[in-house]
N, C-alpha and C positions, 0 to 999 in steps of 0.2 A: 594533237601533237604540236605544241610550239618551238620544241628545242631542236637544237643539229648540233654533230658532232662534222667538223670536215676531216679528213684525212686524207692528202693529197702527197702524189710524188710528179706530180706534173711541172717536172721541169725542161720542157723539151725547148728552149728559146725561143716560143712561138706567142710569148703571153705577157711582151714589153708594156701592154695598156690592157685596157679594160676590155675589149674587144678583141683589137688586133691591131699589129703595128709590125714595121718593119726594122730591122735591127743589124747593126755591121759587124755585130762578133759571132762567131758563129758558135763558139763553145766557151764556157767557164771550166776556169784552169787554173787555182788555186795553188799554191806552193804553199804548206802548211810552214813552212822556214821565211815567208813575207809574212805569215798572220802574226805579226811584230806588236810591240807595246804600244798600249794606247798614250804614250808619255810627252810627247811634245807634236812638233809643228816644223816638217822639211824646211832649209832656211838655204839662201844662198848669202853671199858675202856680202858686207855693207856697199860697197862698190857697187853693186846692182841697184840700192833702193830707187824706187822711183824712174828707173827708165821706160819710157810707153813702151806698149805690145799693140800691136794693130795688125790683126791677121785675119784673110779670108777664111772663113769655117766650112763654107759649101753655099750652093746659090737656094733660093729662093726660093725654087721650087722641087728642091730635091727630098725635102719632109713634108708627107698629110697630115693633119692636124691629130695631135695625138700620139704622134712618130719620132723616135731618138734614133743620135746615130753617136758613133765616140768618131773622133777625128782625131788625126795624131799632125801637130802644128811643131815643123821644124824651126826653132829661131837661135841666131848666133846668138854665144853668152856675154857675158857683161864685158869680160875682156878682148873680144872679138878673137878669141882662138878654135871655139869648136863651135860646133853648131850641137843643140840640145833637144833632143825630140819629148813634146809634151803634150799629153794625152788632156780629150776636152768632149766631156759629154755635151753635146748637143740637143735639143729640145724643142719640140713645136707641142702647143698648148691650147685651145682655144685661140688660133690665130695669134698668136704671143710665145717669141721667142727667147729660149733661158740656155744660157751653158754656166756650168757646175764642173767640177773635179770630177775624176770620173769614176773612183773606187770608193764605195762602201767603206766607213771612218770606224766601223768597228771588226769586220773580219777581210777587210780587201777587195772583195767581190767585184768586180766589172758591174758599176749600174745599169749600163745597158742592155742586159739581162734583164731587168726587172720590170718593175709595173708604171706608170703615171697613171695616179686617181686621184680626184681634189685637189690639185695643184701640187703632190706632191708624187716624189719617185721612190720605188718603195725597192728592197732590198730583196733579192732573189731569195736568198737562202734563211736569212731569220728574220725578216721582215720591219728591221731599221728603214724609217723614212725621213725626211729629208725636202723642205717646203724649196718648192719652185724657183723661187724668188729670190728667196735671200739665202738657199744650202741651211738654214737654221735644222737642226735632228729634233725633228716632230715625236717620231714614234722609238721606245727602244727595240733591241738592245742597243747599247751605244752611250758614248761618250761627247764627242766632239760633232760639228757640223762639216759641212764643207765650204769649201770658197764658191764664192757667188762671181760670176764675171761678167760686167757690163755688155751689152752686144745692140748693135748698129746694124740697119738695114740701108742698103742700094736698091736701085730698081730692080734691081737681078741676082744681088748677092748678102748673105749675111756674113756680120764680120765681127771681131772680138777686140775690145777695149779694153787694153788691162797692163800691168806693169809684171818686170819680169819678175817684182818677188813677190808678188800675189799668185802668177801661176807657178810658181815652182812649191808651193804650198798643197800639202795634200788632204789637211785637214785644221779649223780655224778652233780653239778655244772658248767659247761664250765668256762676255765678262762677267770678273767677278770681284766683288765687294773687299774690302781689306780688313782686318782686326781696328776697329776705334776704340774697344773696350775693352780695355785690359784687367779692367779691377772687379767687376762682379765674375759674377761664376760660371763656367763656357756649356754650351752643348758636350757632353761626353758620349762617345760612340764607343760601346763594345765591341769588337771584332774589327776586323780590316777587310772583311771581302767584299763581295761586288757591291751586296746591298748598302755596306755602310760607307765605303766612297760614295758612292752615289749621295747618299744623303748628306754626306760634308758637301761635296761638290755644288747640292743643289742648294743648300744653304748659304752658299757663296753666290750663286749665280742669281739667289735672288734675294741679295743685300742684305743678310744679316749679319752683323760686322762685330757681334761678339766674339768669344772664343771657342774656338772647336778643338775637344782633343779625341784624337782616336787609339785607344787602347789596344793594341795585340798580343795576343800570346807569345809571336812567333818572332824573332830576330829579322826576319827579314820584309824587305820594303813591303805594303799589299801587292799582292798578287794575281791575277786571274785563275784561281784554284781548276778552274775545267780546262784549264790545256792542258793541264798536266799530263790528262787521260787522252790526248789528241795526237802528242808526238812527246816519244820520250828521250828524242835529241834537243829537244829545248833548254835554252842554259837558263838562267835568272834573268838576267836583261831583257830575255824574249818575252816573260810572263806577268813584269812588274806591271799595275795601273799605269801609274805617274814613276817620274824620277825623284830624287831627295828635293831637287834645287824648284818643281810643282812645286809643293807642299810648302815651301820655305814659302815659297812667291806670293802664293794665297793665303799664309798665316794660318795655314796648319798644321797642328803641333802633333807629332805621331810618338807616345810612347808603348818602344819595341821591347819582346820578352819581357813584360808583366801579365798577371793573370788576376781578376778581381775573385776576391776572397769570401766577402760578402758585400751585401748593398742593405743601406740602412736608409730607407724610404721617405721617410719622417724625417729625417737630418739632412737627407740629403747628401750622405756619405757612402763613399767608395771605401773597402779598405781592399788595399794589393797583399799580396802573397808573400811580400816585404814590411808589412804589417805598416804602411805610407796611408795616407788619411787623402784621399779628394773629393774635393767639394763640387757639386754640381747645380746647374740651374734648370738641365734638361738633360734628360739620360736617353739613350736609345741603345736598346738590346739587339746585335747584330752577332748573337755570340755562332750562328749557324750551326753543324753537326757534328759528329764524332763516329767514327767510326763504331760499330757494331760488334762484341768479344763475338768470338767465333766459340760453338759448344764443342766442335767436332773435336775426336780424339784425337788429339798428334799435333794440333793447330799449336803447341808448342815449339813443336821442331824444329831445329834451323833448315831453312828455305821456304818457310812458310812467309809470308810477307803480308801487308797489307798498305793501300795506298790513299794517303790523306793530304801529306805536303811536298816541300821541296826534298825534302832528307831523305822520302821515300821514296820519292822519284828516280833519286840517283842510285838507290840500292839496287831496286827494280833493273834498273838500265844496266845494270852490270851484271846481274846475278838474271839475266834472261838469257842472254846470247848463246844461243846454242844449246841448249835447253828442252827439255820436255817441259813446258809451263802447264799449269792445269787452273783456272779459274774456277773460284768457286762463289758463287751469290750471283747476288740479279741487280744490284746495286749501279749508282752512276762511276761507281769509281772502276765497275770490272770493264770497262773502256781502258785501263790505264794499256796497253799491250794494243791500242791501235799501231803503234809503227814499231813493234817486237823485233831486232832481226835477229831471230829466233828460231830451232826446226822444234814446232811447236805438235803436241797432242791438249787441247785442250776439252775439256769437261766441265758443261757449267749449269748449272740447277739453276732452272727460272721459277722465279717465283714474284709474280705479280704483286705487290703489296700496295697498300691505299697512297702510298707517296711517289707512285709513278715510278718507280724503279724498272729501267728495262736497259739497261746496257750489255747484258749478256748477250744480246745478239751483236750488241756493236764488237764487241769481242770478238764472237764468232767471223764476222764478216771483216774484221781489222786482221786477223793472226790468217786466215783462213790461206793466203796464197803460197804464205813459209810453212806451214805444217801440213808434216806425215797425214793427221788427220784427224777430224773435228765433229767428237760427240756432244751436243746439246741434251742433258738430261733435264726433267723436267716435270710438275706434279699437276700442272693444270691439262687442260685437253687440248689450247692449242695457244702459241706465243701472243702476248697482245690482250691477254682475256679482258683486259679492264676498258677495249675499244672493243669489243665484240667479238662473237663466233665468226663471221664475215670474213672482216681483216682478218683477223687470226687466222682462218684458213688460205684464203690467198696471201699472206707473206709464207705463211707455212709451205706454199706450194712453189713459190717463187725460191726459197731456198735450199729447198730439194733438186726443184730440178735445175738451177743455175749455178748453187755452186757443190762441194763434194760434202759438206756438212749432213751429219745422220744425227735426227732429231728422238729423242728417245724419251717416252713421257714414265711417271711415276718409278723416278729411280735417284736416288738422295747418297749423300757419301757419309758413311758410317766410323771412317777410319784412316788418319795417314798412318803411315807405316816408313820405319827406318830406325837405323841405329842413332846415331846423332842427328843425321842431316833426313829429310824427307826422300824417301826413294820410290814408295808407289803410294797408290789409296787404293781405301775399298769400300764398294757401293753397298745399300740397301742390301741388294742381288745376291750379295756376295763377288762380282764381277770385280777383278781388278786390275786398276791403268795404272802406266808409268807418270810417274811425277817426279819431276829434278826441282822443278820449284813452282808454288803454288803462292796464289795470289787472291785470299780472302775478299773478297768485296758482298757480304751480308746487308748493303745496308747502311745506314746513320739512324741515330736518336738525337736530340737534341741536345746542346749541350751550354744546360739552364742549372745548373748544381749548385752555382752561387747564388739561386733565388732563394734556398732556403731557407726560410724565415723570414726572407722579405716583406712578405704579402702581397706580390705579382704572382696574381693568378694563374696556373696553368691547369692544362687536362692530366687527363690519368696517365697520359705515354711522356708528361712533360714539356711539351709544345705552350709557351706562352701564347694564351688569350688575348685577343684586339678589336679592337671594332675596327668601320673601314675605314677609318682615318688614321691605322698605327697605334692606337690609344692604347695603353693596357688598362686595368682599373686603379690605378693609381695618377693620379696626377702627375702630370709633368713626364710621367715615363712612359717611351714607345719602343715598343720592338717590331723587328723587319724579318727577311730574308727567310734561312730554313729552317730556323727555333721556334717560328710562330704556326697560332690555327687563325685564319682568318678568314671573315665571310665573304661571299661569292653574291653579293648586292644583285646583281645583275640576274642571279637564279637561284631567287627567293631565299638568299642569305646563307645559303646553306655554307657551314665550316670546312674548312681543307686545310691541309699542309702541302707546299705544294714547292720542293725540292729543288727550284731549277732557276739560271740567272735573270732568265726573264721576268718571273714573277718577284726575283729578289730583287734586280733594279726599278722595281714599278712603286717597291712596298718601300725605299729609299729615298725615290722622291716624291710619294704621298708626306710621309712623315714629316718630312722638309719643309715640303709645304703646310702642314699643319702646327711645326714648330712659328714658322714664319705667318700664320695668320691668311694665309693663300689660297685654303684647301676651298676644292670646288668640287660637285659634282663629276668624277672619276669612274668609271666602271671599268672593272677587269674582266677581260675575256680568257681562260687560261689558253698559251700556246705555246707549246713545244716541240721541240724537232730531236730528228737521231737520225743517222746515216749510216746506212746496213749494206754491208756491199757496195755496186755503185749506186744506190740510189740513196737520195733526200728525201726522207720522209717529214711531214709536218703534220702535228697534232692541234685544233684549235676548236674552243668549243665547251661544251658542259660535259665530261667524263667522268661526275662525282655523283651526281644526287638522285640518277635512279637506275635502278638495274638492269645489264643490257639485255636481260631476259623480253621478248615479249618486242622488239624494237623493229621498225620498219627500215631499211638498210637498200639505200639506191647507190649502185658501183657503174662510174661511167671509166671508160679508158682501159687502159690497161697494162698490170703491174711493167708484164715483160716488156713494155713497148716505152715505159715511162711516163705514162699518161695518166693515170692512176688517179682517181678521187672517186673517196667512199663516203656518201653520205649519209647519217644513221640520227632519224629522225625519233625523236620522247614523247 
């Protein structure tokens, strides 16, 4: 047995380093209304540039090596009327001292939560890292880095060297290249979501200074498509990447509301839906999913819903409140109802499928504290099958007995029911629940329709084909994020589709770098998280290439306690 799968919920702030370390916050405490846009850079007034910051951080012997602490450094502002408190992660390393910002540049997180290994500090919750040294973002998910701040030692004391509009900065930009060439034919990026910013982005950042255009379906700026399902008081500002006035700055050119029609390979031609003719010199397919038709009877109905974008979002948010909502699929969209408020009955069919769909519980455990009451139906024998009998069982049991959810396996919905609007369903069983409004999430397929007849390769389910450089089989053209199958190098190549932002920001800036002549030896490890109730669960590992049948499975900790890592050895 060479392989491991980890699955851990050990987040009990006891596991800053690699060992053990000591740490000054005592809990992470996220306001899902700070998990704000990744779009610019905290500024204070020109008035400020350049004034020095020279502040004691704490003495010399108050970190073992290995040991962060955040400190919070009060300094009068530039006008000398208030005083401004700013937070300053602290750092001992190998005898080597660093302060950095002190939250996490992609979900806000408190660093001092998290890990120091190899020089870098690595992110509680999705495992964003962040080099020592210079704050440069080593590892994704993520965008931006952090501010780096000079620091000085006394005999006794360390101290912090810096200006005040470097520390009022919460997050630093990497440079990036400008457009020089305007007359040949730019990088064309399908899609606008995570994966294919990323690859403009990474294409900027390391100097290719042709033109990038990125094409969207949708009216509105890119987006972070997974918050959507997080909080559904989020307006649009909250969820954009970048702002209009990014995109200007780095000379990329975003055409909104079009849709390619076909792609002519051999030409090298786009045509839009507008029957508009572009020419390309490098294509990348970032077209991602589509929502899944529902078979079930009634899924006509009004108050049937499903959730894909912004438009849906807001329908959802209004047509929940107060509500019998009923979810139905196992899909990452059926999270959209984490922050419902809502007196919800929900019902929701899990059903494991090879693309890692398991949001039905996050549902469960998001709606779970405003509803009447929460049946999980279900066809496999326990939640999780595609991590094993093990896990499955112990979250199975952790959700019994912690919160009032009734778990109910091999029972499917046959039926909405209502005169115009949806008023109940009915099961397999024949058993039937109130429903005021129901909220499809079956699932994505890809959404590759304009390949056809291109001669970009796909499988039978539609998933464009890649090697591990982004490649499809055609020259010149690569696709990313969750329309593609790509191989798993690292464990013996094996093919996957593999739905989630992580692995769409990773496959972003491969391609980038293989447009730009870059690419290097790269392995991906897949890793993924979900949060069930109060707990972070993280997935990391080989969960594809052989069956959990037959698998050797070490469980240290424990669920109820937050300690929780299951190791399940191939």
């Amino acid at each position: 047995m060479n392989k491991a799968i980890i699955i851990s919920n050990n987040n009990n702030g006891n596991s800053n380093r690699s060992d053990s370390a000591a740490s000054s916050v005592d809990e992470i405490h996220i306001d899902m209304d700070q998990r704000r846009t990744l779009s610019g850079i905290s500024r204070i007034s020109e008035s400020a540039h350049g004034i020095p910051v020279q502040e004691k951080l704490c003495g010399i012997n108050d970190l073992q090596d290995g040991e962060m602490k955040e400190v919070t450094l009060s300094i009068l502002s530039a006008d000398n009327v208030e005083t401004i408190n700013y937070r300053i992660l602290v750092i001992k390393e190998k005898d080597k001292w660093y302060a950095l910002a002190p939250d996490c540049t992609y979900c806000n997180t408190p660093l001092v939560k998290g890990i120091i290994s190899h020089g870098k500090v690595r992110c509680p919750l999705h495992g964003t890292s962040f080099n020592l040294k210079t704050g440069k973002l080593e590892d994704l998910p993520g965008f931006d880095s952090l501010p780096a701040f000079k620091v000085t030692l006394s005999l006794t004391d360390v101290f912090l060297s810096t200006s005040l509009t470097k520390i009022s900065q919460t997050r630093i930009i990497d440079p990036m290249s400008k457009c020089k060439d305007s007359i040949n034919d730019p990088v064309v990026i399908v899609g606008a979501g995570i994966a294919g910013i990323t690859c403009a982005e990474t294409l900027r950042h390391e100097s290719y200074n042709g033109r990038i255009v990125i094409i969207s379906r949708e009216d509105h700026l890119p987006y972070n498509r997974s918050l959507l399902s997080k909080n559904l008081d989020l307006l649009e500002d909250d969820v954009i990447f970048r702002d209009k006035k990014f995109f200007e700055l780095h000379d990329i050119e975003l055409l909104l509301g079009h849709r390619v029609k076909t792609i002519n390979v051999e030409d090298k031609i786009l045509t839009m839906d507008d029957e508009k003719k572009i020419t390309f010199k490098y294509l990348v397919i970032s077209t991602g999913g589509i929502n899944k038709p529902s078979t079930i009877k009634g899924a006509d109905l009004d108050g049937v819903y499903s959730l894909r974008d912004i438009s849906d979002h807001a329908i959802i948010q209004e047509c929940s409140v107060k509500k019998h909502v009923t979810i139905v699929g196992s899909g990452f969209i059926a999270s959209t109802v984490l922050y419902l408020k809502a007196n919800v009955v929900a019902i929701i069919p899990i059903s494991i499928s090879p693309n890692l769909c398991f949001a039905a519980l996050e549902v469960a455990s998001a709606i779970g504290k405003r509803a009447r009451s929460i049946t999980v139906l279900g066809k496999s024998e326990t939640p999780f099958k595609i991590f094993g009998p093990t896990f499955g069982r112990h979250i199975r049991a952790f959700i019994q007995d912690h919160t009032r959810i009734t778990i109910r396996q091999d029972s499917l919905v046959r039926s909405f029911e209502g005169f115009d609007h949806v008023e109940h369903m009915v099961l397999k069983d024949g058993l039937c629940a109130v429903a005021q409004t129901v909220i499809i999430a079956n699932g994505i397929h890809p959404c590759t329709s304009m390949l056809v007849g291109s001669g970009i390769q796909t499988n039978t389910m539609g998933y464009v084909i890649v090697d591990e450089q982004m490649k499809t089989n055609q020259s010149n053209v690569f696709a990313i994020g969750d329309c593609t199958e790509f191989p798993l190098t690292l464990f013996g190549g094996h093919r996957v589709s593999l739905p989630h932002a992580h692995a769409a920001q990773f496959q972003g800036k491969i391609a980038a770098l293989s447009i730009t002549n870059r690419i290097n030896s790269i392995e991906y490890v897949p890793f993924i998280w979900t949060d069930l109730f109060d707990r972070h669960i993280t997935f990391c590992g080989d969960f594809f290439t052989t069956p959990m049948a037959n698998v050797e499975t070490i469980v240290k900790g424990d669920i109820f306690q937050n300690t929780y890592c299951c190791y399940i050895l191939k």
